[in-house]
N, C-alpha and C positions, 0 to 999 in steps of 0.2 A: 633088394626089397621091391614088389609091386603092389602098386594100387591102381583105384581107378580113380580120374576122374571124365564124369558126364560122359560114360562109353570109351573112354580110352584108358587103355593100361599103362601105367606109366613107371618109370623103371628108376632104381640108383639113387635117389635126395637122400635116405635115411631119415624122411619125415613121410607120415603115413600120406599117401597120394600124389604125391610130389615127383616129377620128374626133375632127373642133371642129366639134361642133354636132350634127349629126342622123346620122342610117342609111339606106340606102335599102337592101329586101331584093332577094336573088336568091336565083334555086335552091341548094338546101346542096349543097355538094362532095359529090359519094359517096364513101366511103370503100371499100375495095380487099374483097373478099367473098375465102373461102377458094381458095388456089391460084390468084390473081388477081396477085398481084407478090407480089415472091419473098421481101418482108419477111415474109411473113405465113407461115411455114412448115407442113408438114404436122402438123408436133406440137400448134398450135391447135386442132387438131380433137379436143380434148375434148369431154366428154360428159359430164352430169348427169341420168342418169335419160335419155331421150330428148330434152333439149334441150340440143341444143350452145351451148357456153360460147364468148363472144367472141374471138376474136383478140388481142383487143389483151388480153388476162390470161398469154398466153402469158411463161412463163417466173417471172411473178410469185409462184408459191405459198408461197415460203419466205420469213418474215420474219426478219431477222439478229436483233433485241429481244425477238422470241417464245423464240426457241432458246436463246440463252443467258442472257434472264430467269429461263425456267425449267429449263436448267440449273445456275443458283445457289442457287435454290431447292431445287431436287432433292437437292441436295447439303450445303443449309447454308453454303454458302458466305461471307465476307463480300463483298457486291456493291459491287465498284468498277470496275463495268461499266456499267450503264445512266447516262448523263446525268441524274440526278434526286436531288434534295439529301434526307436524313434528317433533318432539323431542319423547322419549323415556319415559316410565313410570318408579317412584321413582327405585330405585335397587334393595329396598328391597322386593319389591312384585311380580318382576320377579325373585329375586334369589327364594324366597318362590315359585313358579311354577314350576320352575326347580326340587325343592327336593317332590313337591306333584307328580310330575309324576314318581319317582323312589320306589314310594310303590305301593304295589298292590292293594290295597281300592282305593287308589288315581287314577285307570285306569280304575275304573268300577262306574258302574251306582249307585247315592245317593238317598238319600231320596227327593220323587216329590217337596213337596211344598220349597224343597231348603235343601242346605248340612249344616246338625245340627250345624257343628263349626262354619260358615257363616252366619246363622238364629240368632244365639245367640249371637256372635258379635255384629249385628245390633240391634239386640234386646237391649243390654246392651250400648248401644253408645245413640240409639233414646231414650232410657229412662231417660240417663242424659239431652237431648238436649228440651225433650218434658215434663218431670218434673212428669213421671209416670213411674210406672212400665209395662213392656213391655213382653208380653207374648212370646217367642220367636218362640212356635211351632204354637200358632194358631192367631198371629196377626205380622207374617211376611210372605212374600212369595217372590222366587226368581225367574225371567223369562229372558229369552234370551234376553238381553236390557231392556232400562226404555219402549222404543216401545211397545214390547210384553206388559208390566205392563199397559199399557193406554190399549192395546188393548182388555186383558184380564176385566178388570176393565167395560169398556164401551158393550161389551160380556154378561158378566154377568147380567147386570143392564138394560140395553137401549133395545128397543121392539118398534114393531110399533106403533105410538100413544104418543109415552113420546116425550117432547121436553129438548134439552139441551143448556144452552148457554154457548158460547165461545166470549172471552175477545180476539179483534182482536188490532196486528196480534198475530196471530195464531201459532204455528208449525204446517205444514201443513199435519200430518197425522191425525189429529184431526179429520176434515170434514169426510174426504174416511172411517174411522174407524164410525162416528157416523151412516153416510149413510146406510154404508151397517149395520148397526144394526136397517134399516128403521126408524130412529127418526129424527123429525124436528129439525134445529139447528138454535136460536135464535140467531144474531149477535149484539155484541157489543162493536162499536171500542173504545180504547184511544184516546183521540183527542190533538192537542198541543194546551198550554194557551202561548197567546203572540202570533206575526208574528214570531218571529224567535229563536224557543226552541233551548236552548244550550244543555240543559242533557235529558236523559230518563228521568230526575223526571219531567221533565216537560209536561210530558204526562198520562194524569189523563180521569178517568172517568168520566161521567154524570150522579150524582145520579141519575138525572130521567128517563133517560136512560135505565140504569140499573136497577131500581125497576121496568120499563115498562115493562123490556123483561123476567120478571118473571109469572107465570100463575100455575093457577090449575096443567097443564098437563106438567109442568117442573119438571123434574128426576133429573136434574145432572148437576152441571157447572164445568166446567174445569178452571183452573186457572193455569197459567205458572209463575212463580216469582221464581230468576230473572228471566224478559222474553225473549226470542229469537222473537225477532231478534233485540226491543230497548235494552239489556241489563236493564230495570228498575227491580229496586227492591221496591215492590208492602212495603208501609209504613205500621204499627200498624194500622193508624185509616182508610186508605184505604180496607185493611184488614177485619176490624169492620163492614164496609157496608156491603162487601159482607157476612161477617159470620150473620152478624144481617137477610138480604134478605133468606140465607140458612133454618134459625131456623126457621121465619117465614111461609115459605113457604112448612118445610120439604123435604129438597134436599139437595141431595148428594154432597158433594163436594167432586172433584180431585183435591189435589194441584203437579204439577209439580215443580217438586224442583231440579230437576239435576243440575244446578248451585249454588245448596245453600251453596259449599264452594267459589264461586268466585265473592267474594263481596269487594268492593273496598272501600277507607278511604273516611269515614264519614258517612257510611252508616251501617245498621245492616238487618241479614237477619231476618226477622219476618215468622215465622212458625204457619200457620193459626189454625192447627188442638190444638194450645197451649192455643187458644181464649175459654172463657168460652164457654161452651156447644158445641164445634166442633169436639172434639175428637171422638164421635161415627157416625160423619156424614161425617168424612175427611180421605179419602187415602191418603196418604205420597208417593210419587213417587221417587227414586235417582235411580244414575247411579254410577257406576262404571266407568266407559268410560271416564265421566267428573268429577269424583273423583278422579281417576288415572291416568288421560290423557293415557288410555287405550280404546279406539273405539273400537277397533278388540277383543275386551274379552267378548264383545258383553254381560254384564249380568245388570241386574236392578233388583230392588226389590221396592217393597210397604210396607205400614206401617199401619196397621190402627186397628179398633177393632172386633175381630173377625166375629160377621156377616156381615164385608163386607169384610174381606181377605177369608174367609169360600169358597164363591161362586167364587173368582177369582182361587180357589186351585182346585175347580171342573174344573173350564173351563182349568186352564193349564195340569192337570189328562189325560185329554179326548183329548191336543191338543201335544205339543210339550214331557209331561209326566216331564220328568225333566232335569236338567241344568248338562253343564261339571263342572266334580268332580273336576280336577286338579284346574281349574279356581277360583272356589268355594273356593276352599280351599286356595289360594295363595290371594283371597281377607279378604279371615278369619282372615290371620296373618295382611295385613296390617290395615284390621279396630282394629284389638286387639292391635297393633300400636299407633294408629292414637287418640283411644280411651285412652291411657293410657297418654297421652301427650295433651289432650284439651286445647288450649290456648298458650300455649307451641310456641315462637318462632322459633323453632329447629321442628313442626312439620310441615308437607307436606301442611296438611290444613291450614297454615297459608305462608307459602312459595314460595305455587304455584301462590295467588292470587298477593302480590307484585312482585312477576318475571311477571306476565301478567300485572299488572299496568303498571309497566315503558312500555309493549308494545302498551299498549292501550293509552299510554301519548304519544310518540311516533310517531306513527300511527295519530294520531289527527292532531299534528304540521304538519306533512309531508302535509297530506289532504288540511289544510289550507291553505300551499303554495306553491300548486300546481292547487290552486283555487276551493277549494270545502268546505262544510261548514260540520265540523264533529258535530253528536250528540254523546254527550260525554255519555257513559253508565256507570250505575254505579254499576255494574256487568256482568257476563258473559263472552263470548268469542267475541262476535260483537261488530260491530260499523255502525250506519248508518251513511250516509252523502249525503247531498244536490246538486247534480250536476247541479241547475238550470245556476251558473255563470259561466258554460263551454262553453253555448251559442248552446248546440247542440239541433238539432230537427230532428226529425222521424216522418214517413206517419204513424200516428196511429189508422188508420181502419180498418187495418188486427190485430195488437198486441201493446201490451201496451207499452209507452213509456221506462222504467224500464229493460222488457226482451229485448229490440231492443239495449238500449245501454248494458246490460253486454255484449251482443253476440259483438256488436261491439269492447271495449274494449277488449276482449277476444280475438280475431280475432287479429284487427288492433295496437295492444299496448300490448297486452301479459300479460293482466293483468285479470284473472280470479273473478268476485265477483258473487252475487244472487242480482236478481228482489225481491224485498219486498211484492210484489201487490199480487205473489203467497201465502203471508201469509195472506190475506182477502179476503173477499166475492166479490161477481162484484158489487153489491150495494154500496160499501166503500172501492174498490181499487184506488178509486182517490185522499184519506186520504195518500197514500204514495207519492203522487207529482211525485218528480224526485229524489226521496231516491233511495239511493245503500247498500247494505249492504256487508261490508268486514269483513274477518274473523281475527283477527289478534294473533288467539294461535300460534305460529309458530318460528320456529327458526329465530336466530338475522341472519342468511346470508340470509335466506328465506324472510325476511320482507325486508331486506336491497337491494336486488335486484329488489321488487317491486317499494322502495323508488325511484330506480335509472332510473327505466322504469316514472316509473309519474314525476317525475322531467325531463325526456328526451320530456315526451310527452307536460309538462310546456312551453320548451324552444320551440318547434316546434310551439307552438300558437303563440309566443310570435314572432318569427319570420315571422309568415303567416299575 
């Protein structure tokens, strides 16, 4: 079998694009030049000064985390909006940073595809978790967040002409990331069974749906579990659809797993790439940031079997080269940690998720009795909720109802959350209704002062 990827032909994986073994090159695809196909619209034709600005940034300029970061800000808000905890990460993998900066390895540039102690850490953690052994030099890779990993990932693989589908909602850099790798992206939402789902598990796919939005010229599906923004955690046999539609059709799966330690009772995280026949079609994506409730350490890594980390190691060589040493190395110590205590009551990975339960249980009650309807997640760091019995309405012909009320709330109540609708296509932004989504990793004085703002703004209705 051949494919390409990014101009090269690649021979033998038995997964579409994939090489087992070597490359041979050929001329790069040209990509479609202004007014060339009709993706590429007259609106590209930006301009910076005298140098016109790519096509493929079309439409990108507004970021949804810019806007209403600093909207909270602006305003004082309490932010239970961005994805990013208030509390400090374990001790131990900060005290571990502190002594990786007082050597001199430790202050100089590592090995690209990631720092050997850190590679082989993961290596030897995902081997236990995934029930193989794990190559550490050539089937892990470490990039500046799990971000860069999607991005490098989808880089590699995606060209004009392949289509990819994405499991809506989304994390929103998913889109901007496929686009500008010029591939069509198939959408297909979760939809909810019943009038009025209580939990993320109640938010399920449509087999047929789903096998529709599969085709000859489909590359790659992205899969987030748990997912942001329901917090679901995608079951075994849910799982099985889409690895069954994968084989079939020879496509790549990304599974996003940055929450795969924050999964709550009663549920288990299921690791797709563990499914018969997925291991050589499936990227492993984590995070550190949501492993460590570390954001600012900004590092992520992928998993997978070498002819598909191979190509991500080229693209990160040629882009960012490699990651901070001290960082690397202060995650080195706590995955050799964290790996040595699996299961383990006393470990972090088991610690962090019941200190966030009580906040997500919490969180729920408050919503309820302040009149709104929480969808109970059963993982992650969110929680959506229903604000249809607030009774509020907005002129929604300029912007969707969702971004009018955070900005409101935001503004008038102090109370920072995200529009959901940014996480789907315009075709299936109307699948979020009048969902909100709050973030609730956050310190108990930080939660408790939102509690006290939604409860003030309770009593205000209640007296108008």
């Amino acid at each position: 079998m051949m494919w390409r990827i990014a101009g090269q032909v690649l021979r033998g994986s038995g997964v579409r694009g994939v090489p087992r073994g070597c490359y041979r090159r050929e001329r790069h695809l040209s990509v479609p030049r202004y007014g060339s196909c009709s993706q590429w619209s007259e609106k590209a034709r930006m301009s910076s000064g005298n140098a016109p600005v790519a096509a493929r940034l079309e439409g990108l300029g507004k970021n949804l985390w810019v806007e209403f970061s600093a909207l909270a800000v602006q305003t004082k808000a309490v932010n239970l909006g961005q994805g990013m905890p208030d509390f400090s990460p374990p001790q131990f993998v900060v005290d571990a940073l502190v002594e990786a900066t007082k050597t001199t390895a430790g202050n100089q540039y590592t090995r690209s595809q990631g720092h050997p102690r850190l590679v082989k850490a993961l290596a030897k953690m995902y081997s236990i978790l995934h029930g193989r052994e794990i190559n550490p030099m050539t089937e892990v890779i470490i990039t500046l967040g799990a971000y860069t990993c999607l991005a490098h990932v989808i880089s590699a693989f995606l060209q004009p002409g392949d289509e990819v589908v994405l499991i809506e909602p989304f994390f929103d850099c998913y889109v901007p990331m496929a686009k500008m790798a010029g591939a069509k992206i198939v959408y297909v939402p979760l939809r909810p069974q019943g009038k009025s789902p209580g939990t993320s598990k109640d938010w399920v796919l449509d087999q047929q749906e789903l096998e529709a939005a599969f085709s000859s010229k489909t590359k790659m599906i992205i899969l987030n579990t748990p997912n942001n923004p329901f917090g679901k955690v995608f079951t075994r046999a849910e799982l099985e659809v889409v690895a069954d539609l994968c084989k079939r059709h020879n496509v790549i799966c990304v599974s996003d797993e940055v929450y795969e330690w924050l999964v709550y009772s009663g549920n288990e995280h299921c690791r797709i790439a563990t499914l018969p026949g997925m291991w050589e079609r499936t990227v492993t994506i984590g995070s550190a940031g949501k492993t460590f409730s570390a954001t600012g350490w900004k590092t992520g890594w992928a998993v997978g079997p070498e002819h598909l980390i191979t190509p991500m190691q080229t693209v990160n060589a040629n882009c960012g080269y490699t990651m901070i040493t001290p960082i690397q190395e202060a995650l080195a110590v706590g995955i050799e940690l964290e790996t040595s205590r699996l299961g383990d009551p006393e470990s972090y990975f088991k610690q962090l998720p019941q200190m966030l339960e009580k906040k997500r249980d919490e969180t729920a009650a408050v919503l309820r009795e302040v009149g709104m309807e929480p969808i109970m997640p059963e993982g992650g760091y969110f929680m959506m909720a229903d604000t249809s019995s607030l009774g509020l309405n907005f002129d929604e012909s300029q912007e969707a109802y969702d971004f009018q009320f955070a900005k409101w709330m935001t503004k008038e109540k102090g109370i920072a959350s995200i529009p959901p609708s940014a996480f789907y296509s315009p075709e299936h932004a109307h699948i979020s209704g009048k969902l909100i989504r709050f973030c609730f990793c956050k310190e108990d004085s930080t939660l408790q002062e939102a509690y006290r703002r939604l409860r003030q703004w309770a009593e205000e209705r209640k007296n108008n």
